[in-house]
Structure formats: C-alpha cells, structure tokens
N, C-alpha and C positions, 0 to 999 in steps of 0.2 A: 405538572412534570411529566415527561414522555418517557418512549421509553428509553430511550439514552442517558436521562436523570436530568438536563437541563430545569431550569427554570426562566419562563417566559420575564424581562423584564421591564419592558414600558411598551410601545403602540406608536408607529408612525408606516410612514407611505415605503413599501417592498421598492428594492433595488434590485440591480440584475436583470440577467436573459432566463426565468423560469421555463420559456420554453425549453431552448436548447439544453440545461441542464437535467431536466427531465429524459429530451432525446438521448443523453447520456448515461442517463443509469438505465432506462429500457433496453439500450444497445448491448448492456454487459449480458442479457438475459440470451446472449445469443452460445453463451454456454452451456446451454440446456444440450446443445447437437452433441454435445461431449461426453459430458455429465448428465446422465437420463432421469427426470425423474424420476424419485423412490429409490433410486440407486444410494448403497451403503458407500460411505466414502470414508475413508484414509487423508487428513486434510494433515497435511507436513509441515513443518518450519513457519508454524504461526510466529509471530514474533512476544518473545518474552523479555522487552529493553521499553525504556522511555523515549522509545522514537515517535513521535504521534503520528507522521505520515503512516509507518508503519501500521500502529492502532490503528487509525481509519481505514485501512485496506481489512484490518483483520474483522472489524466489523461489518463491514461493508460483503466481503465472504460470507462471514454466517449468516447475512440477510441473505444473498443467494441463497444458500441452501435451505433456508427455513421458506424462504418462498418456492422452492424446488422440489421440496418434500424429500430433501434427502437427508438421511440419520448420519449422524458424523459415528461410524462403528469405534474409530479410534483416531488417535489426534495426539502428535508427537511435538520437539520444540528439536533447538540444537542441541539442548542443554541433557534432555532424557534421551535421546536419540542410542539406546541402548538394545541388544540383542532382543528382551521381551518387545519396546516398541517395534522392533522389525518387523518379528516372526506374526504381529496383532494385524499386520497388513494382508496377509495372506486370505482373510475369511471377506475384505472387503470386494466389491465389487467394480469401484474404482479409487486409483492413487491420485490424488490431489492435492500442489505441490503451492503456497502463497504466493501469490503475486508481489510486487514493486518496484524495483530498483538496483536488486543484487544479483542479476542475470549475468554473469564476469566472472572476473580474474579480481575485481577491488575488495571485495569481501568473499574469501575463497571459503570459508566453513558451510555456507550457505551452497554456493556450487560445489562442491565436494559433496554435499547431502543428498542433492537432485542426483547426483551422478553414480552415487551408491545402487539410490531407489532405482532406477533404469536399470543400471547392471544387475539387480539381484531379481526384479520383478518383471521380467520379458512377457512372462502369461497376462501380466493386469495394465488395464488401459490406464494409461499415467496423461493427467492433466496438470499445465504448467499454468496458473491465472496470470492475467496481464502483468508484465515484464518489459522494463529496457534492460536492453544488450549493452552492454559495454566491456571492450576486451584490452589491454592495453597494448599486447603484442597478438602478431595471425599467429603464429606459433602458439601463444596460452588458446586461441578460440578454436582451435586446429583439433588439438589437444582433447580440449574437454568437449568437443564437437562426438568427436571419434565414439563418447564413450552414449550419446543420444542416438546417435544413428545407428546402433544396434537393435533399437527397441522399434518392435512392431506395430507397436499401436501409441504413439506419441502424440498428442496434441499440445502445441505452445501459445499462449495466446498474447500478442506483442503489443505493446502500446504506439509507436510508430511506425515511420518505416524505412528508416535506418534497421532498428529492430528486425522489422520483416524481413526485409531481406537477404542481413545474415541469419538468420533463423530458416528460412528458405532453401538456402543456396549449400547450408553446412550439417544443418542440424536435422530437420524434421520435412517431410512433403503435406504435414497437416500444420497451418498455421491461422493461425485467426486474427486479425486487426481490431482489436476491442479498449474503449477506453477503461482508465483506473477504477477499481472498484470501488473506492471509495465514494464514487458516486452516485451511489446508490440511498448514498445516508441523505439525499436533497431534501425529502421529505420530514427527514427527522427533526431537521432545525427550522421548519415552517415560520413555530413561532417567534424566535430568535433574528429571525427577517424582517421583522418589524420595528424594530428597533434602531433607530438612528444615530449610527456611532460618532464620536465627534473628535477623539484624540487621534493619530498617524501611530499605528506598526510598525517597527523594523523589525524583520525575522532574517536573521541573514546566516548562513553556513558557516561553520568552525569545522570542519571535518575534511575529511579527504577530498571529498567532493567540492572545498570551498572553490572560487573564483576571485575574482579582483575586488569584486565588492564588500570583503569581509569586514575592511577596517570601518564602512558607515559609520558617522556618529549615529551612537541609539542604538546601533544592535545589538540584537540579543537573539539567543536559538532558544531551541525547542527546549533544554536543560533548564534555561532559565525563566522559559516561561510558567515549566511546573515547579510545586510547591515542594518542600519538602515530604509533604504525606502523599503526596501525589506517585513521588518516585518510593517513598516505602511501601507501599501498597503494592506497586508492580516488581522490586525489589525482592520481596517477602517471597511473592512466588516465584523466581528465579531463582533463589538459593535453594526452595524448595526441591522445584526442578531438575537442578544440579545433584542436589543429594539424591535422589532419588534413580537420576541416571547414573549415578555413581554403583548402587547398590541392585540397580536395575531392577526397580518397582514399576508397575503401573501406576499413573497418577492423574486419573479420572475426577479423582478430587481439589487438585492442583490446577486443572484447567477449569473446575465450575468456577473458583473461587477469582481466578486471573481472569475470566470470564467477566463476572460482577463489578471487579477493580477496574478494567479496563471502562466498561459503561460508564462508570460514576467520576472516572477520570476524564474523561473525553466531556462527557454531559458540564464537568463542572470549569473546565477547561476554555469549552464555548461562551457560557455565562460569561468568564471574565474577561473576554476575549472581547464580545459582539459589541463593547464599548467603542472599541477601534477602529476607526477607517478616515482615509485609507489604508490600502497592506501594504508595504513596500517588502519584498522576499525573496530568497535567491532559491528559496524550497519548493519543491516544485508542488508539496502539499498544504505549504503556505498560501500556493496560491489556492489550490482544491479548497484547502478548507476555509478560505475566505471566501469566495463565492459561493460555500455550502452555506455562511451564513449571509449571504447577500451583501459582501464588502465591495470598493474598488479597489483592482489587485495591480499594482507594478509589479511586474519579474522578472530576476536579473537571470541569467542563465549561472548553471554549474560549468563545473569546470573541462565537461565533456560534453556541453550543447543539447542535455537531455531533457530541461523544462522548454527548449524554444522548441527541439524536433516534438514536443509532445504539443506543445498547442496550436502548431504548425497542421499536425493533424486534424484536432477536436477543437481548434480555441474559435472556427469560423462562426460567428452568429451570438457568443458569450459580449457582449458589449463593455461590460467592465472588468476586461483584462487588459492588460496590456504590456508587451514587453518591451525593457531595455537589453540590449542587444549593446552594448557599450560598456564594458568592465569599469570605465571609469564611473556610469551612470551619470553621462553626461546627455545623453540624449535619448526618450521613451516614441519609440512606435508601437501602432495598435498591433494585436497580434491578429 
C-alpha cells in the first residue's frame, strides 16, 4: 500500500506515454518562481465535495508543497471562509488559491472568494494554481477582472490558452501556462499500472458542464462511482466545516482528518477503478485519472470546449488519449 492507500492488484505489461506524463508533473514545478521555497503559505478553497477531479488537484497541491518545503501556516475551504480564517492569512508569506475548473462566472462562490482574497490582501503575493477560464458573458469577466487587477503582485497560473489569454489581456501581466496538478500523482499509482483492465468506463457529466454526450448508455459520474462511505467520510468533514464557519472556529483539525479521508478515498477509488479500460469520459479528470493509472481514454468535450483546449495544449506525445470532438460520439480523433 502507498501512500495514497491503494493496493497493488495483479502484474501485467504498463500501458501509456510514462514519459510525457512525467514531463507533466515536472512542469507544474515551475511554480516554485511563485511560490519560494520554505515559504509559509495560505492554501484557499481546497475543495470539501465528492468531486474527484477536484480531490486529485488537491492532492496533487500538497505534493507540491511538501516537495517545496513549504508549511501550509493556514488552510481555509468555502464552507469556514470566516473572519478568523481571513485575518490567519495575514502572518503568511504567500496566498495560495486551488487550482481546476471554477476560474468564471459558473460556480460564482469559488470566484467571489479569490476576489475577496485580492481586495483585502494587496500586501501578500496571491498565487492562483492552474485554472480554466471560463466566463459566460465579457460583462461577468469584465467585472470580476476589475477586482484582480488591483493587486500588485498576482500570479495566475492557466491551463490553456484560451485561459491565457484572457488572463493576460484582463486580469494579471504575471501569467504562467502550467498543466493540472493533479499530475503530479503519476508516480503514486505505479503500481496500479500494471494491471490489465479488461471491462470499458463510462464516466460522463450530469452537471452544468454536461455536453451532448450525457444520455451514453452506461454512464455514470463521479457520485456514482463513489460508495456510500466514500461520500460520508468527505461529507462528515463538510458539515464539520460549515459548523465551524458558522461559529468562526479554526479548524486545523478538520482539515487533518479531510486530509486522511481524501487519501483513502482516492487510494481506494483507483483499486476499483484499474479493472476498467477503456475510459470513455466527458471529464476532463476522467481522462487525468485514467492515464494516472495507465488507461486508454476517449474524451468527449464539456460543454465549453475546456477538456479539448486542454489536451490541445499538453495531450501532444500521451498516445492513449484520444478525443471525440462529435457530441453525438460519432466519430473519435487522436488528440
């Protein structure tokens, strides 16, 4: 068992591009120019939901830092994002804000938070980890633009570049093209690579984000992939959370324990998982986390083109992705 909690289950011939996915989590390390070694950091809006893309980026974060050598001084969620977690930022030495997918106007609690932390922290270098952009109207990106480009020392760091660009052009003159963090976990499921899956995945979106491909037979999300204890686990410490930013506690202890659950959810997650392949997925961490464990990934796009512009960037040299680019998934090219 490693350290994510998996357990290794049978032995056959590794699949996948291990180079280029290596090239990809070495790449995230280019946040060190941001984020200095031994620097105390403020890590914001971890996520406390049973989204697994999400979990994978939040792992895949604290492997940076524990490879970076920097102390998390404090660590807030939406749920405590209370007066005491504010004022605990002030001793750190940088704000650091999670990466993934909710850089918009679609999940506005998330931007509403970043936008806080800039207006009230102009003195401390605020880092955004890798992020798609997505805005529905120039009026909402206009808006919540206005309130990043006040801040002096801003770094964003975008996953494509569509991203870039508005990020560039609106928001920040420090911008960095880095892939998802969650690639960093490549190493973690080594042995879980060995393993020769033999049933097909559907993982397909029911959320906002869905696309044309929802109705698949077979599919099923990420809710249905976890167990019932899977989601009380993560569950437990969100009410926690909630209560506790209700009453505006610190909760230091809240986050070991979500900490733990998350590992052993992810760890045990992969196990049940690595029987399957191919992936077929409209998730753009569907596809990450299938090639973390050496799957072959189909990928349909979301509903705003954010898994195609993302492998558009990083997918050149991954040999077992591939996307449909056809809502109907009538027709699969390589990415």
């Amino acid at each position: 068992m490693n350290d994510i909690g998996y357990t290794a289950v049978a032995s056959a011939a590794p699949v996948g591009s291990a180079h280029r996915m290596r090239e990809l989590s070495a790449l995230t390390d280019q946040l060190r120019s941001a984020i200095p070694s031994g620097a105390r950091v403020g890590y914001v809006d971890y996520p406390m939901h049973a989204n697994v893309g999400d979990l994978l980026i939040y792992l895949g974060a604290l492997n940076f830092f524990q490879a970076n050598g920097n102390e998390i001084a404090t660590s807030f969620c939406i749920f405590d994002a209370g007066p005491r977690a504010f004022d605990s930022l002030a001793d750190c030495d940088v704000i650091v804000c999670h990466g993934g997918g909710n850089f918009g106007d679609i999940y506005p609690a998330h931007q509403n938070l970043r936008e806080q932390i800039v207006g009230r922290f102009p003195d401390k270098p605020v880092v955004v980890m890798p992020q798609s952009f997505h805005f529905k109207t120039e009026d909402a990106m206009r808006q919540s633009a206005s309130h990043f480009q006040r801040h002096p020392n801003l770094t964003i760091a975008v996953r494509d570049t569509h991203s870039e660009s508005l990020a560039k052009a609106h928001f920040t003159d420090k911008v960095m093209p880095l892939p998802d963090m969650a690639h960093r976990l490549y190493d973690e499921f080594e042995l879980l690579r060995t393993f020769r899956g033999s049933a097909p995945l559907y993982l397909m979106r029911r959320d906002v984000e869905a696309s044309g491909t929802t109705g698949i037979a077979g599919g099923r999300d990420w809710k249905d992939l976890l167990t019932f204890a899977d989601k009380a686990a993560i569950g437990r410490y969100r009410l926690a959370a909630m209560v506790a930013g209700r009453v505006n506690l610190s909760t230091p202890a809240i986050q070991r324990g979500h900490h733990r659950a998350v590992k052993r959810v992810i760890g045990e997650l992969a196990s049940r998982l690595v029987i399957n392949d191919p992936w077929i997925t409209s998730r753009l961490h569907g596809a990450i986390f299938g090639l973390l464990l050496g799957r072959t990934v189909t990928l349909h796009d979301n509903s705003y083109g954010k898994n195609s512009r993302y492998f558009a960037q990083w997918g050149k040299g991954i040999d077992t992705i591939h996307m449909n680019l056809d809502p109907t998934g009538a027709a699969d090219h390589a990415a």
